[in-house]
C-alpha positions as CSV (number, residue, x, y, z in Angstrom):
1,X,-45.1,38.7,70.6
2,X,-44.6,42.5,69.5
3,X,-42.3,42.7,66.8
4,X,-39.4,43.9,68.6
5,X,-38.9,41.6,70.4
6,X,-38.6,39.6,67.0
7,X,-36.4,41.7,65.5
8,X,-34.5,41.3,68.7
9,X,-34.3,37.3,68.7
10,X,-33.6,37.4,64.9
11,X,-30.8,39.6,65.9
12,X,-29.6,37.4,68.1
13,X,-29.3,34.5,66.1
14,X,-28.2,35.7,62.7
15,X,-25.3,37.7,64.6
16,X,-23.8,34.8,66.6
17,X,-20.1,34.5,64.5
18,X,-19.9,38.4,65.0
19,X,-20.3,38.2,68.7
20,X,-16.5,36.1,68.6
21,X,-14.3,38.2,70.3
22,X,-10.9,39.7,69.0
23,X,-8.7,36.8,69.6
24,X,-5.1,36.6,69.0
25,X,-4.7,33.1,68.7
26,X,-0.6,32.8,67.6
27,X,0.4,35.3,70.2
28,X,-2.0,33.0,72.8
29,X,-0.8,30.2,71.7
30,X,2.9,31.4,72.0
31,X,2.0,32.4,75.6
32,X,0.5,29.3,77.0
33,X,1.6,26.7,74.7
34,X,5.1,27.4,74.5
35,X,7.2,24.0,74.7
36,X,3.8,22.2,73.7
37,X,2.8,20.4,70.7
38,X,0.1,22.5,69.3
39,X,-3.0,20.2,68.6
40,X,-6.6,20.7,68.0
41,X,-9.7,18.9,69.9
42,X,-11.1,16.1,66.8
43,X,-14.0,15.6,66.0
44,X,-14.3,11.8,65.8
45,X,-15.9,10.4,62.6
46,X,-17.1,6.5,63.8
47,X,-16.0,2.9,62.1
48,X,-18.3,0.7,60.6
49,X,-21.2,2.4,59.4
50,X,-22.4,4.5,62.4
51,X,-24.8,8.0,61.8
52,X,-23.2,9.7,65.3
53,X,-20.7,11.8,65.6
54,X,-17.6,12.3,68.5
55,X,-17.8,15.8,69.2
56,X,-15.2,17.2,72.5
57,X,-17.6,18.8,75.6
58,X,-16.3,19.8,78.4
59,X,-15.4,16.7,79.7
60,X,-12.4,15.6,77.8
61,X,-12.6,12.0,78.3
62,X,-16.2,12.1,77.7
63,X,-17.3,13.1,74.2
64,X,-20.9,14.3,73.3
65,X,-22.0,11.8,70.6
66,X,-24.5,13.4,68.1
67,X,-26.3,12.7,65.2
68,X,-25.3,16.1,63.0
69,X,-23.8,19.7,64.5
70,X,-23.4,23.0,62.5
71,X,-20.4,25.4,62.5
72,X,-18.5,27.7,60.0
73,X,-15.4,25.4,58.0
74,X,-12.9,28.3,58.6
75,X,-10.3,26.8,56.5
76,X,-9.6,23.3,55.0
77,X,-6.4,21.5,53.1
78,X,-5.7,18.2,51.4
79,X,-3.3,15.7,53.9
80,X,-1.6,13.0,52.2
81,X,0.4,10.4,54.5
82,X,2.8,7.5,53.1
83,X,4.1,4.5,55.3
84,X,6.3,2.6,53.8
85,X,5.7,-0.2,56.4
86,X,2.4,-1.2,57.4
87,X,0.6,1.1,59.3
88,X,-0.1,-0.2,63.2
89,X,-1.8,2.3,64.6
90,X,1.3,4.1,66.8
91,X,1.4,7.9,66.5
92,X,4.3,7.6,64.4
93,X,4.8,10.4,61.7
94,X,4.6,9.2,58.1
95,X,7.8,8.4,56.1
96,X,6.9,11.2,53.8
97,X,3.4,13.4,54.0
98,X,2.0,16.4,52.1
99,X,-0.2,19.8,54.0
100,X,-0.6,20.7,50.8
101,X,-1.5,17.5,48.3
102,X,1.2,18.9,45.6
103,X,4.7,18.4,47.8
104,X,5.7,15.6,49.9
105,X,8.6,15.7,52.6
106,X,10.4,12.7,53.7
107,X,10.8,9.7,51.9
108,X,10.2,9.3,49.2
109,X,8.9,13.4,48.8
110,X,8.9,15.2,45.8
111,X,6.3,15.9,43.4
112,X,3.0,14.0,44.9
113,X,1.1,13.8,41.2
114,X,3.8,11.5,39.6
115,X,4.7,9.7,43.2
116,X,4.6,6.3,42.7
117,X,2.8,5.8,46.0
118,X,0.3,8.3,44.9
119,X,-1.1,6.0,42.2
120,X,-3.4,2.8,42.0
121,X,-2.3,-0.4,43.0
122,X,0.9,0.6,45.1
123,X,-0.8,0.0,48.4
124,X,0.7,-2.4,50.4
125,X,-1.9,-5.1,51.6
126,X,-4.4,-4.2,48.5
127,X,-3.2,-4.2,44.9
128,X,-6.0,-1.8,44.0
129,X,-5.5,1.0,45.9
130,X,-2.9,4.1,47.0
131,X,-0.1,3.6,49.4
132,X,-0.6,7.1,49.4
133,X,-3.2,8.0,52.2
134,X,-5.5,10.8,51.3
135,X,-7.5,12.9,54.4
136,X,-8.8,16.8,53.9
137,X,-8.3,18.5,57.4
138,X,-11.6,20.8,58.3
139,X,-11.2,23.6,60.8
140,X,-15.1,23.8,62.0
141,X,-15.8,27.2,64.7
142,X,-19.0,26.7,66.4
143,X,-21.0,29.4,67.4
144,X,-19.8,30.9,71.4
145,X,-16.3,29.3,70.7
146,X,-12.9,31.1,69.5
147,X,-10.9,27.7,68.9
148,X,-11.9,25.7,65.9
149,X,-11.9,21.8,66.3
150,X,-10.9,19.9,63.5
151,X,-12.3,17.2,61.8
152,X,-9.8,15.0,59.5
153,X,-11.8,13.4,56.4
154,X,-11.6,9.9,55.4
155,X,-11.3,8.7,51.9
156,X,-14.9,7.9,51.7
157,X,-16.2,11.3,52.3
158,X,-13.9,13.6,49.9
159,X,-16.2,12.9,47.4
160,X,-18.8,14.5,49.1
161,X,-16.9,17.4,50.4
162,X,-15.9,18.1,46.7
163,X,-19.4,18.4,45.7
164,X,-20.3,20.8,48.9
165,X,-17.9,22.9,47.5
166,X,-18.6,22.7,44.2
167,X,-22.5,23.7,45.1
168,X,-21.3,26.4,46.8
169,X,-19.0,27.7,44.3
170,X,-21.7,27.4,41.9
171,X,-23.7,30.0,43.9
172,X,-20.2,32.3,44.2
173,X,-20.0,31.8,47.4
174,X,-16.8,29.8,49.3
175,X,-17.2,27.4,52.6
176,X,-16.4,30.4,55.1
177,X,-19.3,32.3,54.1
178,X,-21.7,29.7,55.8
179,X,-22.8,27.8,58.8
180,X,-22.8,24.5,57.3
181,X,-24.7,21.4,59.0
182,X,-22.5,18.1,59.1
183,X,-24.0,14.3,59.5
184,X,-23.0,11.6,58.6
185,X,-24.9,8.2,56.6
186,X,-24.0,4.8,56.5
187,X,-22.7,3.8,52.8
188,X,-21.5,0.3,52.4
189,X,-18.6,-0.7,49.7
190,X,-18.0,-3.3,47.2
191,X,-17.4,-5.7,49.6
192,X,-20.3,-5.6,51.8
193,X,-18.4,-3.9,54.2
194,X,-20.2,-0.5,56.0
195,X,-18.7,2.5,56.7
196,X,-19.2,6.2,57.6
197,X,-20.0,8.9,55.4
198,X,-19.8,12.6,55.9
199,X,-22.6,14.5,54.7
200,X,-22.7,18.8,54.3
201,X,-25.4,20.7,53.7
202,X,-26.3,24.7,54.5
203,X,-27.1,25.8,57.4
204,X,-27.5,29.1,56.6
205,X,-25.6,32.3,55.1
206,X,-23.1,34.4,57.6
207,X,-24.1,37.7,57.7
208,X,-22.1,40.6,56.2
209,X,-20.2,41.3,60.2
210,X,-19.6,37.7,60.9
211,X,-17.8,36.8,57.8
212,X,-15.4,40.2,58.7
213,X,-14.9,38.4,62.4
214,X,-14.9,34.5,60.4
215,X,-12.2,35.6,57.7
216,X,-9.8,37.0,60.3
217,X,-9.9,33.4,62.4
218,X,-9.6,32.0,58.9
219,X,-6.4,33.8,58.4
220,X,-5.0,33.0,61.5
221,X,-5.7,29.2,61.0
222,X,-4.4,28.8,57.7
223,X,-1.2,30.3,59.0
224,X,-0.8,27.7,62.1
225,X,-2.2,24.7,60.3
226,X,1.0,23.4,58.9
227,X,2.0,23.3,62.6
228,X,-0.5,20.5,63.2
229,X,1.3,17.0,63.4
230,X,0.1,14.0,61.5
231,X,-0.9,12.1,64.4
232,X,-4.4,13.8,64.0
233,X,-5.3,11.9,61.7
234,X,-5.2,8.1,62.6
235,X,-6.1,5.7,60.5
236,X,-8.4,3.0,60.8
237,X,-6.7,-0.8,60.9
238,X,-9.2,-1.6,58.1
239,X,-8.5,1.4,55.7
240,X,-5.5,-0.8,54.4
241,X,-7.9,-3.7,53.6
242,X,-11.0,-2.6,52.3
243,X,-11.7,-1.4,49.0
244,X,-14.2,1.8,47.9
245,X,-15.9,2.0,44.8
246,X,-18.3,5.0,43.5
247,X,-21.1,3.5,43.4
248,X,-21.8,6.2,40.3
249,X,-19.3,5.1,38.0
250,X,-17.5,1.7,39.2
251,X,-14.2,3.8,39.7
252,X,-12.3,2.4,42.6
253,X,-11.8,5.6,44.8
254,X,-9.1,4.6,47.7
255,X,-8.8,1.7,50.0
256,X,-10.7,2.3,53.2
C-alpha cells in the first residue's frame, strides 16, 4: 500500500468527530419538538449480572445488544431522585430530585449534603442504605451521529466512573477530550446477588479539530440537559432491596 493512501485512511479515522456537521440542536429542537417532551434514546445497562449492552439502531423497538461501544462523553451530571413512597416502577417524577447533586426541588428539597434522605439508613425497605437514589447521566456522541444518547448510571458503577475521571484528570486531560470505550463486567454483592458493572477505558485522544466541533455539542448539551425528565432513569425493582458493598474497603456504597 503506498503511503498515501495511509495517510489517507489515518485521516480518515483520526478525523471522524470533526466531520459532525454544524448543528443547531436548541433551535432544531424548538422547530420539531415543539409541544414535545424532549427525551434522549438510552442506552440500556442490563439486570442481573449481564456483559451486553442495549444500544438504540434504527429499529426503535429493536435494540442492537453489544458487548462494549466507543463514543465521546460530551457532558455528564450527578441525578439524585427521592420517593417518599416505594418506588413501583410508574414513570412518576420523584417527590423531590437534584440535576445537580447539591439542590433538591420538591419535597423535602433544600440542601442535598445534610438531607436526611441523602444519608445511610434512611432507605425505605433497607436500613442500610439512601432513600436518596443516586444516578450520573452520560451524554455519549458516537462517531457519524449529531444527537448524543444517554446512558444513566447505576449506583454500582459511580465508583468506576470516578476513577475514569480521576485517570484522566491525572493526565490533564477531561472526558470530552476522548473516545472512550464502555463495557460492562459482572460484579456480584454482599449478598450473592450479581449485577452489572460499567467499565471505561480510552479509546483514543480527539484530535486538536474534533474537540473544537465536540466542545460546541458539549455546550449545547449542558444547556438542554436540565430539560430531560426523570423518567430516564428507571429504576430497577431490586435497587430498593439489595445492598452494595466495595469490595476494597467493606464500605456499604448504596442499595442496588
Amino acid at each position: 500500500m503506498k503511503s498515501e493512501e495511509i495517510n489517507n485512511q489515518a485521516l480518515s479515522v483520526h478525523s471522524g468527530f470533526a466531520s459532525v456537521p454544524s448543528f443547531n440542536m436548541k433551535e432544531a429542537m424548538q422547530e420539531e419538538l415543539a409541544g414535545l417532551d424532549l427525551t434522549f434514546d438510552k442506552i440500556k445497562i442490563p439486570a442481573g449480572g449481564s456483559i451486553t449492552f442495549e444500544v438504540p439502531g434504527d429499529d426503535p423497538d429493536s435494540p442492537d445488544t453489544v458487548k462494549e461501544f466507543s463514543g465521546v462523553i460530551v457532558f455528564h451530571h450527578p441525578v439524585k431522585m427521592y420517593y417518599r413512597e416505594k418506588y413501583t416502577g410508574a414513570n412518576n417524577p420523584p417527590d423531590c430530585g437534584s440535576f445537580d447533586g447539591f439542590t433538591g426541588v420538591g419535597n423535602p428539597g433544600g440542601k442535598c449534603l445534610t438531607c436526611e434522605f441523602n444519608q445511610f439508613g434512611s432507605a425505605l425497605d433497607d436500613g442500610s442504605g439512601k432513600g436518596c437514589k443516586d444516578r450520573r447521566r452520560i451524554y455519549i456522541l458516537r462517531e457519524g451521529e449529531v444527537f448524543p444518547l444517554l446512558l444513566s448510571l447505576p449506583t454500582g458503577s459511580l465508583k468506576n466512573i470516578t476513577r475514569y475521571i480521576q485517570r484522566l484528570m491525572s493526565k490533564c486531560k477531561k472526558t470530552h477530550m476522548v473516545v472512550t470505550k464502555f463495557s460492562l463486567k459482572k460484579a456480584v454483592n454482599a449478598n450473592g446477588i450479581a449485577y452489572s458493572q460499567a467499565i471505561f477505558n480510552v479509546d483514543r485522544d480527539l484530535t486538536a479539530d474534533e474537540q473544537n466541533v465536540i466542545a460546541a455539542v458539549s455546550t449545547q448539551i449542558k444547556a438542554i440537559s436540565n430539560s430531560v425528565g426523570f423518567d430516564i432513569d428507571t429504576l430497577h425493582e431490586s435497587e430498593d432491596k439489595v445492598t452494595i458493598v466495595d469490595h476494597d474497603t467493606g464500605e456499604i456504597i448504596e442499595p442496588l
